[in-house]
N, C-alpha and C positions, 0 to 999 in steps of 0.2 A: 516056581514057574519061570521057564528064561522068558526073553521080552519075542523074542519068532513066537512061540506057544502061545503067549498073549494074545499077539496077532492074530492068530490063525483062531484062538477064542473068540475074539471079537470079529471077525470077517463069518465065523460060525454065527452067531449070534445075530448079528447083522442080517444074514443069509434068513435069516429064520424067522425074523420080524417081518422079512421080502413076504416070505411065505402064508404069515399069517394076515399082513394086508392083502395078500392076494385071493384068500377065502372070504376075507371079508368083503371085499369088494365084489366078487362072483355073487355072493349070497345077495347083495343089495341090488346085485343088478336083478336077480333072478327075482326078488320079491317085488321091484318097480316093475314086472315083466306079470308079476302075478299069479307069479309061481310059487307052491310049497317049497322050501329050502330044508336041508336033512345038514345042522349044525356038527353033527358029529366029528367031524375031522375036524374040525374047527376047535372045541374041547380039546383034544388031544393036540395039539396043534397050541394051544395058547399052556397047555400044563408043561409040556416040553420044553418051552419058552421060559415059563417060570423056573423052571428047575434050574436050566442054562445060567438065566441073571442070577438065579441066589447063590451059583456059585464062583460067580464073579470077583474079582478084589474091588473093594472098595471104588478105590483111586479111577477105576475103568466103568466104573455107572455112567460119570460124565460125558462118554465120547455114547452111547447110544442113548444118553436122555432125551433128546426131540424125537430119536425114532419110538421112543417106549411111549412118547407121553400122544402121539401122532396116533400112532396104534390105539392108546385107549379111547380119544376120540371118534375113531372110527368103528372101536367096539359100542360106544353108547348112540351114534346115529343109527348103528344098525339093532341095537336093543329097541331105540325109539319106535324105527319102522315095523321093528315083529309085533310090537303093542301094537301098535295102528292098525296093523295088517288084521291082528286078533280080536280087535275089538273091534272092526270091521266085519271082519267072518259072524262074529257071537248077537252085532245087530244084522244080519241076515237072517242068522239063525232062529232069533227070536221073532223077526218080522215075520217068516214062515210058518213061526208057532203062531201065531196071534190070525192070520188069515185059514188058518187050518181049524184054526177054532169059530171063525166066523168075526172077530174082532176086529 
């Protein structure tokens, strides 16, 4: 691989980290909004990703390390909040079994 191709790897790759802060962040704002979120592009979207950096050299992990390790951060905030969200939903769920029962 000449070092232009390199480049244009990693401005790829770059590009593509953009992308997937960019769902991650749609999706948290929509869940602080209170809305269902439909992760699916987001899957596709982080596998594509992965595929990209494993075929990275070596030597070039370094230059998108804070953007990868940025990204996973913002993937476990938003892991947090679909639990919240979830176990949120699951005690409504349950408070309305309990008054339906007369509890």
């Amino acid at each position: 691989m000449n070092q232009q191709t390199a480049k244009t790897d990693l401005a790829e790759i770059l590009d593509e980290i953009d992308k997937v802060d960019s769902v991650i962040a749609t999706a948290r704002r929509l869940l602080a909004e209170g809305k269902m979120v439909d992760l699916s592009a987001l899957e596709g979207k982080v596998k594509g990703l992965c595929k990209k950096i494993e075929s990275m050299a070596p030597g070039d992990i370094s230059v998108i390390d804070a953007a990868v390790v940025a990204t996973r951060h913002n993937l476990d905030l938003l892991e947090n909040e679909l639990t919240a969200q979830n176990e949120s939903i699951s005690g409504d769920i349950e408070g309305d079994d309990d008054k339906a029962k007369g509890n």
